[in-house]
BALOBA-1460 file (C-alpha; in Angstrom, 3 decimals):
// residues 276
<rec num="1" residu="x" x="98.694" y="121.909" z="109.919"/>
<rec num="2" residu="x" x="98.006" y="120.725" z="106.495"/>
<rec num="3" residu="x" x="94.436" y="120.243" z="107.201"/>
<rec num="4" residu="x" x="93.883" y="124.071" z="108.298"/>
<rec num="5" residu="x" x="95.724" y="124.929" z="105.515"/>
<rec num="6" residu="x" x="93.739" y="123.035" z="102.863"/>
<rec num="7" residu="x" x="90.684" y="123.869" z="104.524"/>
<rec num="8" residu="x" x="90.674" y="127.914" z="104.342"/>
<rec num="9" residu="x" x="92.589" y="128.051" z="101.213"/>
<rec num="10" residu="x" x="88.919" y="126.725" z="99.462"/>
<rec num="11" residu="x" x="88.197" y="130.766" z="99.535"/>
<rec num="12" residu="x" x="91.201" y="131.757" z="99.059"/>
<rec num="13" residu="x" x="93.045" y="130.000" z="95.754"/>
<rec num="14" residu="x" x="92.629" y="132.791" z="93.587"/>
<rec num="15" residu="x" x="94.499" y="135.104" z="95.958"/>
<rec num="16" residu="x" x="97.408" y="132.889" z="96.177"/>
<rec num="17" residu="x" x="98.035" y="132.325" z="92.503"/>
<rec num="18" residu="x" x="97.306" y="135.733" z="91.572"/>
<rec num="19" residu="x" x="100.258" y="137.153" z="94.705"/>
<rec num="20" residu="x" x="102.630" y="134.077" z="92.830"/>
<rec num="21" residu="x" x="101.762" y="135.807" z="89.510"/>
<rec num="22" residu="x" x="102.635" y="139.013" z="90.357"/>
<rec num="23" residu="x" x="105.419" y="137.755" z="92.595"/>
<rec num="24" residu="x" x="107.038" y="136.595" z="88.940"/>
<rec num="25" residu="x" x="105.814" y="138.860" z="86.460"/>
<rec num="26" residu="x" x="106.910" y="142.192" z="88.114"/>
<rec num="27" residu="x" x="110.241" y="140.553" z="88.836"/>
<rec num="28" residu="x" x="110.636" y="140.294" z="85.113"/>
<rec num="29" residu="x" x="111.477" y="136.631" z="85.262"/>
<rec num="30" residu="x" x="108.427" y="135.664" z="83.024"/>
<rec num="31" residu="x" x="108.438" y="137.866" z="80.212"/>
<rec num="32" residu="x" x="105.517" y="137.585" z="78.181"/>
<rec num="33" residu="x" x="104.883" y="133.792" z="80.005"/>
<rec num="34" residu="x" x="102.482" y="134.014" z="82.939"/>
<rec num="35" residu="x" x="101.683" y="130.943" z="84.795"/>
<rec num="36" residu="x" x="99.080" y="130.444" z="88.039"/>
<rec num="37" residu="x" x="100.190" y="127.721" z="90.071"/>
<rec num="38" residu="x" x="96.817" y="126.669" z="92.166"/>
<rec num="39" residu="x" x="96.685" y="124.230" z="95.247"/>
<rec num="40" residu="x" x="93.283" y="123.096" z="94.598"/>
<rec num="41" residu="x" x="91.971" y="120.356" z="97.796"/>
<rec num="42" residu="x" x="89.280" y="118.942" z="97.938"/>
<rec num="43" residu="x" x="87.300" y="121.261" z="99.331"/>
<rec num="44" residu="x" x="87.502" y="123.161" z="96.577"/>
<rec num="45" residu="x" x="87.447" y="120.513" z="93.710"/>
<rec num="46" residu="x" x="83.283" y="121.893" z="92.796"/>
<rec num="47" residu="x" x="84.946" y="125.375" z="92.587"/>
<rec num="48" residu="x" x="87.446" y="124.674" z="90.159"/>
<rec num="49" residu="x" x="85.604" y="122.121" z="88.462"/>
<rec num="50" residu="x" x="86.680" y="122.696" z="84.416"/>
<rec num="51" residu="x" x="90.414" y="122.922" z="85.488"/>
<rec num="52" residu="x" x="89.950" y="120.003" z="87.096"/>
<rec num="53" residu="x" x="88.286" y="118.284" z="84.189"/>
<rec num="54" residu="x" x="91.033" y="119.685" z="82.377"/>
<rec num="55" residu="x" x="93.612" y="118.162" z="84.286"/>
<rec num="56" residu="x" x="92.239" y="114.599" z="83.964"/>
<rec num="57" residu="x" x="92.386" y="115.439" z="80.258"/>
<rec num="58" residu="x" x="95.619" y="116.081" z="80.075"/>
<rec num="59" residu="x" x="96.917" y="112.813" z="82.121"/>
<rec num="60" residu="x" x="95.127" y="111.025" z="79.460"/>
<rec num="61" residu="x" x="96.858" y="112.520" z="76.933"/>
<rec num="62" residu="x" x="100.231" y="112.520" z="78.855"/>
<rec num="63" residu="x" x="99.994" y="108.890" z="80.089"/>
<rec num="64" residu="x" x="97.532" y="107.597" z="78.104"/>
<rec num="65" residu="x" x="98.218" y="108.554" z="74.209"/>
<rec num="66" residu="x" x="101.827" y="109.504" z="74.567"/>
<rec num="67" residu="x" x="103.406" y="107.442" z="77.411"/>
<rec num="68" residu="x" x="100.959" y="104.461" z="76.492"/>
<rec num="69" residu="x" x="100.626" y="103.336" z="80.507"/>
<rec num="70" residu="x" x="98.297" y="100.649" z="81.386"/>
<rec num="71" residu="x" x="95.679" y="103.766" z="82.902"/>
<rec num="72" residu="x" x="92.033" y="103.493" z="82.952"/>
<rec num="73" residu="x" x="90.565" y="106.143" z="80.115"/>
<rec num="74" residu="x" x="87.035" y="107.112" z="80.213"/>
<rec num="75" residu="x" x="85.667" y="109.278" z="78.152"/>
<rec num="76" residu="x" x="88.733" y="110.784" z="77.237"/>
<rec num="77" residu="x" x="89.653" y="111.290" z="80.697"/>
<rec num="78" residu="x" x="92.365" y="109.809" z="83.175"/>
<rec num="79" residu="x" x="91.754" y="108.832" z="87.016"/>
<rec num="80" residu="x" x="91.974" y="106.030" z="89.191"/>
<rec num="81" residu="x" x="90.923" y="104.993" z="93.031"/>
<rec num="82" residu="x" x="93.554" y="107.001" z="94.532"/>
<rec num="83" residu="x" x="92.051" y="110.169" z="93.255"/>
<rec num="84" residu="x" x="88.412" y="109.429" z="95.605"/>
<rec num="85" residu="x" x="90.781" y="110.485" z="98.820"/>
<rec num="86" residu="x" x="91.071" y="113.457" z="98.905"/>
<rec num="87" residu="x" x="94.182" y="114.696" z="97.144"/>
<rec num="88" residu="x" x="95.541" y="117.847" z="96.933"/>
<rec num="89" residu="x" x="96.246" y="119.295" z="92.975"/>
<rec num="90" residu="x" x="98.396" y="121.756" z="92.202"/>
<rec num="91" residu="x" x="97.858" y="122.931" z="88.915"/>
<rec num="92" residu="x" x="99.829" y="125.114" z="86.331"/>
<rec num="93" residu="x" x="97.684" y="127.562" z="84.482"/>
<rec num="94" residu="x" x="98.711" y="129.036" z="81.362"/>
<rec num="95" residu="x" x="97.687" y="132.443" z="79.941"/>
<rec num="96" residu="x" x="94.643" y="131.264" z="77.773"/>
<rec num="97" residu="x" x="93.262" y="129.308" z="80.997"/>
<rec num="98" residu="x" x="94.756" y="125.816" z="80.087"/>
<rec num="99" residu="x" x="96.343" y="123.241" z="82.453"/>
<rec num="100" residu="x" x="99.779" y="123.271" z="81.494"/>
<rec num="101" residu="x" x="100.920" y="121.141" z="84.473"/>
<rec num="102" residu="x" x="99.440" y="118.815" z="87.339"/>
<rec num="103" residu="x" x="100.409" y="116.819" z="90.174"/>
<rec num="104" residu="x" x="98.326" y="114.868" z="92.896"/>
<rec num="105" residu="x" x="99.340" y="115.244" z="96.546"/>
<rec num="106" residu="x" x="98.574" y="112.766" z="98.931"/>
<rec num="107" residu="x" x="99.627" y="111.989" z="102.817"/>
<rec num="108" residu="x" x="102.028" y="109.274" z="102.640"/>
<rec num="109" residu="x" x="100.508" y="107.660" z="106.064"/>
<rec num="110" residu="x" x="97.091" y="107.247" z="104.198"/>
<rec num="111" residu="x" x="96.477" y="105.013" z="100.951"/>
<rec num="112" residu="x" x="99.154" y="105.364" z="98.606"/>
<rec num="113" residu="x" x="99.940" y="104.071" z="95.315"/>
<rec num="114" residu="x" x="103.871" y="103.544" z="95.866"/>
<rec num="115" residu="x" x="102.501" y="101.441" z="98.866"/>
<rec num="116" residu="x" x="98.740" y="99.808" z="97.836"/>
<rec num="117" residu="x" x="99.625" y="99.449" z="94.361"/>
<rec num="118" residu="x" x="103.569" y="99.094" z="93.834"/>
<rec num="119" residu="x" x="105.268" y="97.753" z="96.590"/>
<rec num="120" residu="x" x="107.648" y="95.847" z="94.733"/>
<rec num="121" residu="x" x="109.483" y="99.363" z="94.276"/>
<rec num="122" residu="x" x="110.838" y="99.589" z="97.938"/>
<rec num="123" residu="x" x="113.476" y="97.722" z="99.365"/>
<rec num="124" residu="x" x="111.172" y="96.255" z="102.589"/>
<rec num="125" residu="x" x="108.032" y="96.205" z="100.107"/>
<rec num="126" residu="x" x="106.533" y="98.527" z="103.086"/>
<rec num="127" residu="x" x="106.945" y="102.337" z="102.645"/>
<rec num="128" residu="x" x="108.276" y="103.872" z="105.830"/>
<rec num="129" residu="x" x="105.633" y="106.681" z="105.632"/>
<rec num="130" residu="x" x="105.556" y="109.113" z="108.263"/>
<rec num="131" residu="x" x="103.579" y="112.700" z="109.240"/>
<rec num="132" residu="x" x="105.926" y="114.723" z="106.960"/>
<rec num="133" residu="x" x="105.822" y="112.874" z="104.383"/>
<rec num="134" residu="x" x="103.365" y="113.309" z="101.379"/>
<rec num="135" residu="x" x="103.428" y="111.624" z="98.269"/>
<rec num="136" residu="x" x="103.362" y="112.554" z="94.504"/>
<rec num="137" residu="x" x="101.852" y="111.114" z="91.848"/>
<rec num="138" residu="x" x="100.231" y="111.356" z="88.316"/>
<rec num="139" residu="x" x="102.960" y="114.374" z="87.797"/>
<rec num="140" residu="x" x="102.917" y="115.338" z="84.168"/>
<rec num="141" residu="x" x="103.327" y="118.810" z="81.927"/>
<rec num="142" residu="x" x="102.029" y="119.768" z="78.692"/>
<rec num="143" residu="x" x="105.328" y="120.452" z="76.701"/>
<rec num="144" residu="x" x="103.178" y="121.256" z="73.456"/>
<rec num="145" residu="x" x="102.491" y="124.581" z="74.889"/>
<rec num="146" residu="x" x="105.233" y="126.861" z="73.326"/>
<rec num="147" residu="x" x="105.208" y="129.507" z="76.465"/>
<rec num="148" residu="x" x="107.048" y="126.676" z="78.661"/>
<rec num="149" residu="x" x="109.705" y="126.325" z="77.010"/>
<rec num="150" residu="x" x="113.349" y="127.282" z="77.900"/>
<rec num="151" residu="x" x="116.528" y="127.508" z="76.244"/>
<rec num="152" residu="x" x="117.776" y="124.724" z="78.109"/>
<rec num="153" residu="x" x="117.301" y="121.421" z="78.594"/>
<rec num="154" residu="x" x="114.169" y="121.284" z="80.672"/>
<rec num="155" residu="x" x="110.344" y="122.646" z="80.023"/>
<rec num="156" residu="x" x="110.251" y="125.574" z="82.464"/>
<rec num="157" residu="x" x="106.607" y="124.927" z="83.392"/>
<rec num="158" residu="x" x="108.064" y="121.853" z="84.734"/>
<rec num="159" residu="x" x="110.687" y="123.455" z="87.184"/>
<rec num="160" residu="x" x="107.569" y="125.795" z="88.116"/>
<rec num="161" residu="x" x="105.651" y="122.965" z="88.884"/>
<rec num="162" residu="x" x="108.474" y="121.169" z="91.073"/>
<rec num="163" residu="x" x="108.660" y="124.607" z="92.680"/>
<rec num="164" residu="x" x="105.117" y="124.724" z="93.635"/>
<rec num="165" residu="x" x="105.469" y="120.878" z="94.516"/>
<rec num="166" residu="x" x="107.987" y="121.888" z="97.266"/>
<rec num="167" residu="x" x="106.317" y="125.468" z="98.491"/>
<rec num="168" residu="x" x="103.158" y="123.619" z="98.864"/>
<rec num="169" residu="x" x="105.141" y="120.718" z="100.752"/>
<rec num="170" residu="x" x="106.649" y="123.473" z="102.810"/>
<rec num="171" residu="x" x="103.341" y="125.270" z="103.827"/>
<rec num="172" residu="x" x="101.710" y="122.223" z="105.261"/>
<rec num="173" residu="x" x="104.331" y="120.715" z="107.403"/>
<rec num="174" residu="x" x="105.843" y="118.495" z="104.845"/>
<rec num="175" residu="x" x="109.730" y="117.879" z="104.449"/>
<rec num="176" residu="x" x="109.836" y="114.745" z="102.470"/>
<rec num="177" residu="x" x="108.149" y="113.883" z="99.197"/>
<rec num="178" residu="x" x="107.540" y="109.836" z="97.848"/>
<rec num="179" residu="x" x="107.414" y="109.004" z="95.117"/>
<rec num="180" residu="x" x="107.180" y="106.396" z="92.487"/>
<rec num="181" residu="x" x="108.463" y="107.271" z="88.568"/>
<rec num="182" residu="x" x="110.478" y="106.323" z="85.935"/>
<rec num="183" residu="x" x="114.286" y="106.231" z="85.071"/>
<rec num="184" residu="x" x="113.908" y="109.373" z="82.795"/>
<rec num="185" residu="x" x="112.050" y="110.930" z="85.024"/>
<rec num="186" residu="x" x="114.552" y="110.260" z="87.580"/>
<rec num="187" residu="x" x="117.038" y="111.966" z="86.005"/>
<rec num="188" residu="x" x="114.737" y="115.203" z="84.815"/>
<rec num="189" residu="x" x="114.880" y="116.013" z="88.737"/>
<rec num="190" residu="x" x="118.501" y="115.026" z="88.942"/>
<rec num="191" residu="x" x="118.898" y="117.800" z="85.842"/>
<rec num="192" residu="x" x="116.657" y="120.253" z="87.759"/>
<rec num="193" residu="x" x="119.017" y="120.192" z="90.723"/>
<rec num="194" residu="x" x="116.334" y="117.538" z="92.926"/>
<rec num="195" residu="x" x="117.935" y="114.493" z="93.215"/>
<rec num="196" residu="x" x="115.899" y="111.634" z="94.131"/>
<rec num="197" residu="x" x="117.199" y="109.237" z="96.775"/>
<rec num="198" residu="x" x="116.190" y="105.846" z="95.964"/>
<rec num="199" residu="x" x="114.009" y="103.551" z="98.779"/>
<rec num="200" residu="x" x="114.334" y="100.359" z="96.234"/>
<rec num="201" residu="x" x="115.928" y="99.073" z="92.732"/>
<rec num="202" residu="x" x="114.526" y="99.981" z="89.562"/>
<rec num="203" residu="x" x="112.104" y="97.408" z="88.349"/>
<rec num="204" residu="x" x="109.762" y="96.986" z="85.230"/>
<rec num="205" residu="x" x="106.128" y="97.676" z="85.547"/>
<rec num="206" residu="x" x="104.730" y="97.377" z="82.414"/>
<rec num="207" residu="x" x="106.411" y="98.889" z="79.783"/>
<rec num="208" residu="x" x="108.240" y="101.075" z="82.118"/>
<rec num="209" residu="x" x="111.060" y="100.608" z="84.398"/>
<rec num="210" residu="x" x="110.642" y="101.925" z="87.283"/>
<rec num="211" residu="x" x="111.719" y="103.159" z="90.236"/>
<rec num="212" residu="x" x="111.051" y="104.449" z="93.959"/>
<rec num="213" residu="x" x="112.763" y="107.358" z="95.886"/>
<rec num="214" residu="x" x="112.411" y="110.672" z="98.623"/>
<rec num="215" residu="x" x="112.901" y="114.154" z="97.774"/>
<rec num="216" residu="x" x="113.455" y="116.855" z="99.922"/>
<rec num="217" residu="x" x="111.034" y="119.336" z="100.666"/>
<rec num="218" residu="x" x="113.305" y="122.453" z="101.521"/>
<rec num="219" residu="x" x="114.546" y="125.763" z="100.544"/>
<rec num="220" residu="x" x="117.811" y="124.709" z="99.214"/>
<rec num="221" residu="x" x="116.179" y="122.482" z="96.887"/>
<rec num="222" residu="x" x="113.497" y="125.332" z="96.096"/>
<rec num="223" residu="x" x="116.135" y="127.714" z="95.618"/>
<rec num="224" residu="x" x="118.065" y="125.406" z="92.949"/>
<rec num="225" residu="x" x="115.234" y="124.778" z="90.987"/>
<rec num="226" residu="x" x="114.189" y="128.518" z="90.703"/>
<rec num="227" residu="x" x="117.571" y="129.237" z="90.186"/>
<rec num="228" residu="x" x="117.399" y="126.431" z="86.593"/>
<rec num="229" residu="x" x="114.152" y="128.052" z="85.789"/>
<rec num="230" residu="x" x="115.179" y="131.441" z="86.097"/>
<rec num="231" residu="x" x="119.164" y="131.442" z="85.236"/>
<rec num="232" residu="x" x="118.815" y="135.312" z="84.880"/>
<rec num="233" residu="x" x="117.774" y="135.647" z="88.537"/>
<rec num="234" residu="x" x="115.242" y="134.933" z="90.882"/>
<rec num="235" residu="x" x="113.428" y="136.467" z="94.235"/>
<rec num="236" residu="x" x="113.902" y="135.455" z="97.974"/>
<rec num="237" residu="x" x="113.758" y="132.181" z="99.664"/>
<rec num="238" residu="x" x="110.416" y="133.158" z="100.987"/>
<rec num="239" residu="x" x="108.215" y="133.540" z="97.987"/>
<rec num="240" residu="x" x="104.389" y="135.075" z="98.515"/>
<rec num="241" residu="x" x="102.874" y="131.103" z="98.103"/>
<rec num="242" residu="x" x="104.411" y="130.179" z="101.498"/>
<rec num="243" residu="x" x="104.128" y="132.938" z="103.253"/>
<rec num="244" residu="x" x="100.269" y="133.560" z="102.315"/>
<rec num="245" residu="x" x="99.241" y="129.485" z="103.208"/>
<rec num="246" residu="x" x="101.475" y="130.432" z="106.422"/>
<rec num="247" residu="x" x="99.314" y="133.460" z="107.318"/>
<rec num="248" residu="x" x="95.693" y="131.084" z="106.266"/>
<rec num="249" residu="x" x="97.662" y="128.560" z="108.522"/>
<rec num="250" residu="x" x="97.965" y="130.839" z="111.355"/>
<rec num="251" residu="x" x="94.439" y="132.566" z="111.027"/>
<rec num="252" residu="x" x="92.861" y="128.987" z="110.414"/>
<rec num="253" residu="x" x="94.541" y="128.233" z="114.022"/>
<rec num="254" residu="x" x="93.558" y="130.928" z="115.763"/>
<rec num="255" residu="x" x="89.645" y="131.133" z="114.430"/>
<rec num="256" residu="x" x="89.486" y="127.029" z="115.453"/>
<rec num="257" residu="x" x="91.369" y="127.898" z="118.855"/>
<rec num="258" residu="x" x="88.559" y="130.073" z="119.187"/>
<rec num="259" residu="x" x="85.482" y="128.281" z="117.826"/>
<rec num="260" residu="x" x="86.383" y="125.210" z="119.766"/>
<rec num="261" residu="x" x="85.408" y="124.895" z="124.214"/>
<rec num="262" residu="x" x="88.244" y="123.877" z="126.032"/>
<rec num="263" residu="x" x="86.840" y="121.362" z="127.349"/>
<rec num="264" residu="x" x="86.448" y="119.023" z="124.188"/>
<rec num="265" residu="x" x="90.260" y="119.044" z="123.843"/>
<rec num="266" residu="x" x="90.098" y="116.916" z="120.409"/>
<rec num="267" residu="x" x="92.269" y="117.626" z="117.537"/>
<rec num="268" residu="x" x="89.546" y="116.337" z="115.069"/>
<rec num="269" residu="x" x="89.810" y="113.095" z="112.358"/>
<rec num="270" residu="x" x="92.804" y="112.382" z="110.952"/>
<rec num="271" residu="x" x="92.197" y="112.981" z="107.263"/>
<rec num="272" residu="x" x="93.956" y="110.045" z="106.173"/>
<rec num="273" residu="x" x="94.717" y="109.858" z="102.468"/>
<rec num="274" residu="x" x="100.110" y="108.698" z="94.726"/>
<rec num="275" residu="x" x="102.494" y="106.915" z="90.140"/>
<rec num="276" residu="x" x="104.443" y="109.706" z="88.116"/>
């Protein structure tokens, strides 16, 4: 389903940040902060080109300047092999058009960077990957920008982020998420009410200990973490991000039920093809 989904959301981005926009803002949750939270595949990477450039900015900044990672920096920018296949971004837009969040989104049963790159994170040094499972990488926020923050302990645009993580996760037939980070990082989602459950023992990479784990992807754990970003109250389970890639799921079914003769009865490639 995931590949429907990503496919005839290319047209349709704008529509589903601007529903998760208004979703917030006339719910009164936001105040004078506004955020878009895109899912931008590949597909539509040419379309959204400068947030993308943006967003390879930023992990430079994030894991490059501040975090000082071992990451290859060109011109100011962050990437690496795992983003030629084909990940999915979902992106936190601010108010004045910057990239206040990112995250990279990849099918865990494709190339992976907890797998390819780190298996000395899990237990078996194999990843048990499986059809619902995705993993997330290259996750980082923008805490400069003063419209995040919260009074509490967390950067809001975070929790949205994690939020979107999930919802997105949800949408495309995912119910576990991979991923490889660090020990503060572990306990950030602990804090957020998304406990990680660990596949391995924490284990220096660089200048970083590390460490491997699953999260849920689920509307108890989307329901906590609204709840933390929104202590004053938040909307229904349901929120207009899943139900509109549901609906593009559903219409992107019927229209290729349609379009394709009975007779070929082929699903199509698997589209094969993540680092905190």
């Amino acid at each position: 389903m995931h590949a429907l989904v990503e496919r005839s959301t290319a047209n349709s981005i704008s529509r589903l940040s601007a529903e998760t926009r208004v979703h917030w803002s006339e719910a009164g949750l936001l105040r004078r902060m506004e955020m878009e939270i895109l899912a931008v595949p590949a597909a539509a990477r040419g379309e959204f080109a400068d947030l993308i450039d943006s967003m390879h900015r930023l992990r430079a900044r994030v894991f490059g300047d501040r975090l000082d990672w071992d990451v290859d920096i060109r011109d100011d920018r962050e990437a690496d092999a795992y983003d030629q296949f084909n990940p999915t971004y979902i992106l936190a837009v601010s108010t004045t058009g910057a990239v206040a969040g990112c995250v990279r989104l990849l099918p865990a049963t494709g190339p992976t960077m907890l797998a390819d790159t780190f298996p000395q994170l899990l237990s078996s040094r194999r990843l048990d990957a499986h059809a619902g499972m995705v993993e997330s990488s290259r996750f980082c926020v923008d805490t400069a920008l003063d419209e995040g923050r919260t009074l509490g302990v967390l950067h809001r645009t975070t929790l949205i982020m994690f939020a979107g993580i999930i919802e997105w996760s949800m949408a495309n037939g995912y119910y576990e998420i991979v991923t490889a980070t660090d020990l503060r990082f572990e306990r950030i989602l602990k804090r957020a009410g998304w406990p990680m459950q660990r596949i391995g023992r924490p284990c220096p990479i660089g200048s970083t200990m590390a460490v491997a784990g699953v999260l849920p992807a689920d509307a108890a754990s989307l329901n906590r973490i609204r709840t933390a970003a929104f202590p004053q109250g938040h909307a229904c389970a349901t929120t207009p991000l899943l139900e509109a890639a549901r609906r593009l799921a559903a219409s992107s079914a019927d229209c290729a039920q349609s379009a394709t003769p009975p007779a070929e009865n082929d699903t199509g490639p698997h589209e094969g093809p993540d680092d905190n």
